[in-house]
C-alpha positions as CSV (number, residue, x, y, z in Angstrom):
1,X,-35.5,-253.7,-10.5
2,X,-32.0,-252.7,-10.8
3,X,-29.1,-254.4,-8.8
4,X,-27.8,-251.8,-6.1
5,X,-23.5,-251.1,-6.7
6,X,-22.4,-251.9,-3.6
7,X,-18.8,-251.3,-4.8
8,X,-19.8,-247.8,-6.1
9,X,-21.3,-246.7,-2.6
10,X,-18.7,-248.5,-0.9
11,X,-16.1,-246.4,-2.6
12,X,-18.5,-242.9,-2.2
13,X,-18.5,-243.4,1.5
14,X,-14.8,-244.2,1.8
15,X,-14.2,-241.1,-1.4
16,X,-16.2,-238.9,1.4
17,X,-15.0,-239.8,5.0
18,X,-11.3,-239.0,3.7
19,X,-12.2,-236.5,2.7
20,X,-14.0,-235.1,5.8
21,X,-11.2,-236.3,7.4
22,X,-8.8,-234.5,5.5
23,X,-11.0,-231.4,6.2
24,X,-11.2,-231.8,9.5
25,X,-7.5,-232.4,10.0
26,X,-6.4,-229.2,7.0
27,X,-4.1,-226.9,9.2
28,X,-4.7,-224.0,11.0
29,X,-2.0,-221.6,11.9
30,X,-1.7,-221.1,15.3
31,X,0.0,-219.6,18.4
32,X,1.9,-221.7,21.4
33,X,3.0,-220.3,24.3
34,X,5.8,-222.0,26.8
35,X,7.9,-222.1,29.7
36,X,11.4,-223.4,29.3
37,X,13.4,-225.0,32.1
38,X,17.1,-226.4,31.9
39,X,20.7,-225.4,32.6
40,X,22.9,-223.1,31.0
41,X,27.2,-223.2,30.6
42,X,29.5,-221.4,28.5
43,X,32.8,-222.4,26.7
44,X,35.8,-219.7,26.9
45,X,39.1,-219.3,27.5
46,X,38.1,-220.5,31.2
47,X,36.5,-223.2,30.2
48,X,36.5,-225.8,27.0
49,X,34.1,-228.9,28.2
50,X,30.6,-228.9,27.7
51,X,28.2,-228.8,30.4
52,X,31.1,-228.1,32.7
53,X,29.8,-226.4,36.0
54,X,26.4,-225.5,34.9
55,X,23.6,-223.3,36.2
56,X,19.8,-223.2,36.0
57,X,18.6,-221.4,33.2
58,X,14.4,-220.2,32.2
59,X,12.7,-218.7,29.5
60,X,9.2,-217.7,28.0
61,X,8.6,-219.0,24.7
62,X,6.3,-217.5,22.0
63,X,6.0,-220.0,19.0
64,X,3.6,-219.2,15.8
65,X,3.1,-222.4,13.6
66,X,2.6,-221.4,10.2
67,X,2.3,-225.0,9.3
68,X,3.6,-228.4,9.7
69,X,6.9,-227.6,9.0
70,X,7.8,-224.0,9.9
71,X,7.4,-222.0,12.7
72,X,8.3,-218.3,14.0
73,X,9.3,-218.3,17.1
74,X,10.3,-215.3,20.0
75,X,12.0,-216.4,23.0
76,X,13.1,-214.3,26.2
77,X,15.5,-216.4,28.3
78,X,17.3,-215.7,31.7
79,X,20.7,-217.7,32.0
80,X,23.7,-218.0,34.4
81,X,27.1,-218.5,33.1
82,X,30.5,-219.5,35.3
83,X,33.6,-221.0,35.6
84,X,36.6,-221.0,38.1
85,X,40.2,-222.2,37.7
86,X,40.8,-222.1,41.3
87,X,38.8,-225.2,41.6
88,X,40.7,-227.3,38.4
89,X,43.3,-229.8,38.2
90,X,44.7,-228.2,35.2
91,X,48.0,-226.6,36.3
92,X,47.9,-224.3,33.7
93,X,44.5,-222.8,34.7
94,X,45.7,-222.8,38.5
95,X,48.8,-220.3,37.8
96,X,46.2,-218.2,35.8
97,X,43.8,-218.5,38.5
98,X,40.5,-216.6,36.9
99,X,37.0,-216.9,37.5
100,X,34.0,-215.1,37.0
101,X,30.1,-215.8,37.1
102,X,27.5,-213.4,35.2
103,X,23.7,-213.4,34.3
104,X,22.7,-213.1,30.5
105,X,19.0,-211.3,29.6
106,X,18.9,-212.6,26.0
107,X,15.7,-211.8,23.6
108,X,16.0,-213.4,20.1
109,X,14.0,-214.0,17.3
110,X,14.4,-217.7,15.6
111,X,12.8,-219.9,12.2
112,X,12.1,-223.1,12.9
113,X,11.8,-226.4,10.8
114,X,10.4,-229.6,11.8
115,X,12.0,-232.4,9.8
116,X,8.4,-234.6,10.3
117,X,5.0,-233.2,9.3
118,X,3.9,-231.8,12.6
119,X,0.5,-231.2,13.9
120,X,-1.0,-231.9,17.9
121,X,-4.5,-233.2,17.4
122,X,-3.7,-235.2,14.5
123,X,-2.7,-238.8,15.5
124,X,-0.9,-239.0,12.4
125,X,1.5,-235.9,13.3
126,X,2.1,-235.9,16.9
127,X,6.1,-236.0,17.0
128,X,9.4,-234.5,15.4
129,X,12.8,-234.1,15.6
130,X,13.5,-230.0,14.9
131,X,15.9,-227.7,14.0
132,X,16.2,-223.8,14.4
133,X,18.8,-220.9,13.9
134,X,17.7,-217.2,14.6
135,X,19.5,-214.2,16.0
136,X,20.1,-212.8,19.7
137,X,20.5,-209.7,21.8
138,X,21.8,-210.1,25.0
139,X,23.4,-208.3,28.0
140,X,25.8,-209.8,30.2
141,X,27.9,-208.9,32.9
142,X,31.0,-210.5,34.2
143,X,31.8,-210.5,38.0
144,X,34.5,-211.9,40.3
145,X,35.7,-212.5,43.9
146,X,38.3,-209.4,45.4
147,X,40.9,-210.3,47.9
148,X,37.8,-209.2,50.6
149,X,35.6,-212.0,48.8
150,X,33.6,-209.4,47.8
151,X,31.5,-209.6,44.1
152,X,32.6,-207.1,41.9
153,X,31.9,-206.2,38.4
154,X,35.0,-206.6,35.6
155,X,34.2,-204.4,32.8
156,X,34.5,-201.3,34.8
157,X,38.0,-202.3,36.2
158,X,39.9,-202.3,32.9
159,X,41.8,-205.7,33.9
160,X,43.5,-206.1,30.6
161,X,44.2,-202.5,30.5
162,X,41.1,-200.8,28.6
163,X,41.1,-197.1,29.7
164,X,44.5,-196.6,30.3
165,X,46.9,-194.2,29.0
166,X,49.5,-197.1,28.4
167,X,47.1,-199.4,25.8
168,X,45.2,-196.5,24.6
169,X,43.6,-198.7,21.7
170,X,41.8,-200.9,24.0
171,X,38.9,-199.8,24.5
172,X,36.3,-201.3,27.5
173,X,34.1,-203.6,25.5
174,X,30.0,-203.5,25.4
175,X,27.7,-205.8,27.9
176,X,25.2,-205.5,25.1
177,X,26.1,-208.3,22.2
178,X,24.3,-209.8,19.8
179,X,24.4,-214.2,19.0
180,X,23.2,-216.7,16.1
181,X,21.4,-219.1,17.8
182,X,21.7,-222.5,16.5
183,X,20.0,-225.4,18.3
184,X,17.6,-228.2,17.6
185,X,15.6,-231.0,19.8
186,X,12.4,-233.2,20.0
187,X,8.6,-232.2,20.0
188,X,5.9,-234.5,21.2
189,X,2.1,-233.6,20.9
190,X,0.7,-235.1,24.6
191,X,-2.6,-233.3,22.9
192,X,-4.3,-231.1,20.7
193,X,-3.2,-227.9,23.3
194,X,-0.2,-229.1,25.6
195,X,3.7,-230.4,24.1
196,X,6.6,-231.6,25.6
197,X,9.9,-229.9,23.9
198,X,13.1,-231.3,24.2
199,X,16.1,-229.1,22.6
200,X,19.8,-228.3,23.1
201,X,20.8,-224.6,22.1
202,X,23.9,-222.9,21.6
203,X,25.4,-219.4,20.8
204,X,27.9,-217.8,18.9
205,X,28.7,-214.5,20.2
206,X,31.1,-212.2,18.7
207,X,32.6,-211.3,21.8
208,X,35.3,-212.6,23.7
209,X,34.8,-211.2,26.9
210,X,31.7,-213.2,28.3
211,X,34.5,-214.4,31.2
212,X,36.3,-210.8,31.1
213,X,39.4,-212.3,29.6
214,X,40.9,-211.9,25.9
215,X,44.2,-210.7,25.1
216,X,47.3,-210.1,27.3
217,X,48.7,-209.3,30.9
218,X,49.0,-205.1,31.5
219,X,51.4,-205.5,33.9
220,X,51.2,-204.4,37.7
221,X,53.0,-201.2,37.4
222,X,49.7,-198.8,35.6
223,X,49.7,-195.8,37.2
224,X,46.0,-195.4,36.5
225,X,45.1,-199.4,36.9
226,X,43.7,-199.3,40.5
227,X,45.1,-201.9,43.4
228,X,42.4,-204.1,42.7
229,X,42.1,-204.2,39.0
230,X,45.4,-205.0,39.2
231,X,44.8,-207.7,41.4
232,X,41.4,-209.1,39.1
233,X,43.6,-209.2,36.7
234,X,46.3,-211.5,38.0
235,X,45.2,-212.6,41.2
236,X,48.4,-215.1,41.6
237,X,50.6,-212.7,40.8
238,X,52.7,-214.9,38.2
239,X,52.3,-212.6,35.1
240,X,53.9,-210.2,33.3
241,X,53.2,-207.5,30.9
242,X,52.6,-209.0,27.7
243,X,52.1,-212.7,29.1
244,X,49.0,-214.6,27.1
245,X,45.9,-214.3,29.3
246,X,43.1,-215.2,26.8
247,X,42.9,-216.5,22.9
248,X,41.6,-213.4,21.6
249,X,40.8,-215.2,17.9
250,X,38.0,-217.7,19.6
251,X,35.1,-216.0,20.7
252,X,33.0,-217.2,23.5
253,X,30.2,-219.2,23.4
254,X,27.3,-220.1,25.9
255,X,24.5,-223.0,25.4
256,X,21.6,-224.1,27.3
257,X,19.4,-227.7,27.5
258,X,16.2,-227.5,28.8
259,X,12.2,-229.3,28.3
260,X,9.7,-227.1,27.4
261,X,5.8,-226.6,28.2
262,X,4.3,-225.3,25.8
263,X,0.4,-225.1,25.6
264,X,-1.7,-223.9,22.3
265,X,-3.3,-220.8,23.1
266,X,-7.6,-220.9,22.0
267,X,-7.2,-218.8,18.7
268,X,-8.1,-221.1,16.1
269,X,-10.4,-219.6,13.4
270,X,-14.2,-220.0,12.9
271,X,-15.3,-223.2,11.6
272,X,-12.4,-225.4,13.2
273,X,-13.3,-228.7,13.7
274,X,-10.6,-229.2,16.5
């Protein structure tokens, strides 16, 4: 009777259970969706320090892994941006006295790369640091207080003079812009349908008028600048035409930080073992 290879099975039933295993685990591409919670702030000519007076910012998050690397992803966000120079200790910024506040709608369309193989459901795969760039659309609209402390929208007063027969190349400048998103974070699989993501995003637009301010005073004496665009435009009073109000050669930027919840929605193809 012949000896049984023990070694021989041994290393068939190892050879096999990888390789079910490796079946088991082979990737399937498939779709997330997510809810994103955090706080927004923009840098500007009214503003230079990051995370300085921030506001809450949300978005909905569509995210198609095409493997363990890459993934397409859509995202819809609602953010707040602000600052206020009456409020700073900078004497500068005090004699300008600006401020403004506005909402951005931004949709934008993004490539991501995961520098770890990623995967929830596979034990082996379950975090990653990530990076992503993309492009935005978004529409913005800067406001400010009158001398009645009522809100009012800036892009239809013409503060630095758009409009008027006196700077008649200035022309009022679009709420619609477009960004490169550039931003990057942490993913951890809790399990095989439900992530935690951690990122930091910022934008550079390509305009400089997020806060309403860019180039230089008009001047109070416009016959077709109205009492209070005058008055948005320098509410101290200090300036005259010509005088620096904004860099316009630095264009504003806005960012966000926020955690994501983002839960694998039940497409996976027939014959998934997961």
């Amino acid at each position: 009777m012949k000896r049984v290879n023990y070694k021989i099975i041994f290393l068939l039933i190892v050879t096999f259970a990888f390789n079910f295993a490796g079946t088991a685990q082979q990737f399937k591409p498939n779709t997330e969706v997510g809810i994103l919670l955090g706080t927004s702030y923009y840098l500007g000519d009214l503003n230079t320090t990051h995370f300085h007076q921030p506001l809450p910012a949300a978005g909905l998050i569509v995210r198609k892994n095409i493997n363990k690397r890459f993934a397409y992803k859509a995202e819809l966000m609602y953010l707040n941006l602000k600052s206020d120079e009456r409020k700073s200790k900078d004497t500068i910024a005090v004699n300008r006295g600006l401020h403004f506040k506005t909402p951005v709608y931004e949709i934008s369309g993004q490539l991501e790369f995961n520098f770890l193989p990623y995967q929830p459901g596979n034990p082996l795969h379950t975090w990653t640091p990530f990076v992503y760039t993309g492009v935005s659309l978004f529409h913005f609209n800067p406001q400010a207080e009158n001398e009645k402390g009522e809100w009012v929208d800036l892009q239809e007063l013409g503060t630095e003079g758009q409009g008027t027969t006196l700077f008649p190349d200035k022309e009022k400048y679009s709420l619609i812009q477009y960004a490169i998103a550039l931003g990057g974070g942490f993913k951890i699989a809790i399990n095989p349908s439900f992530s935690l993501i951690f990122e930091y995003s910022a934008r550079k637009t390509f305009t400089d008028y997020l806060d309403d301010v860019s180039t230089t005073y008009p001047g109070n004496n416009l016959l077709d600048m109205t009492k209070e665009a005058n008055y948005m435009s320098d509410p101290t009073g200090t300036h005259v035409k010509g005088d620096e109000r904004g860099n316009e050669t630095k264009k504003d930027w806005y960012s966000f930080a926020g955690i994501t919840l983002s839960f694998r929605l039940n497409n996976n193809t027939k014959g998934c073992d997961y």
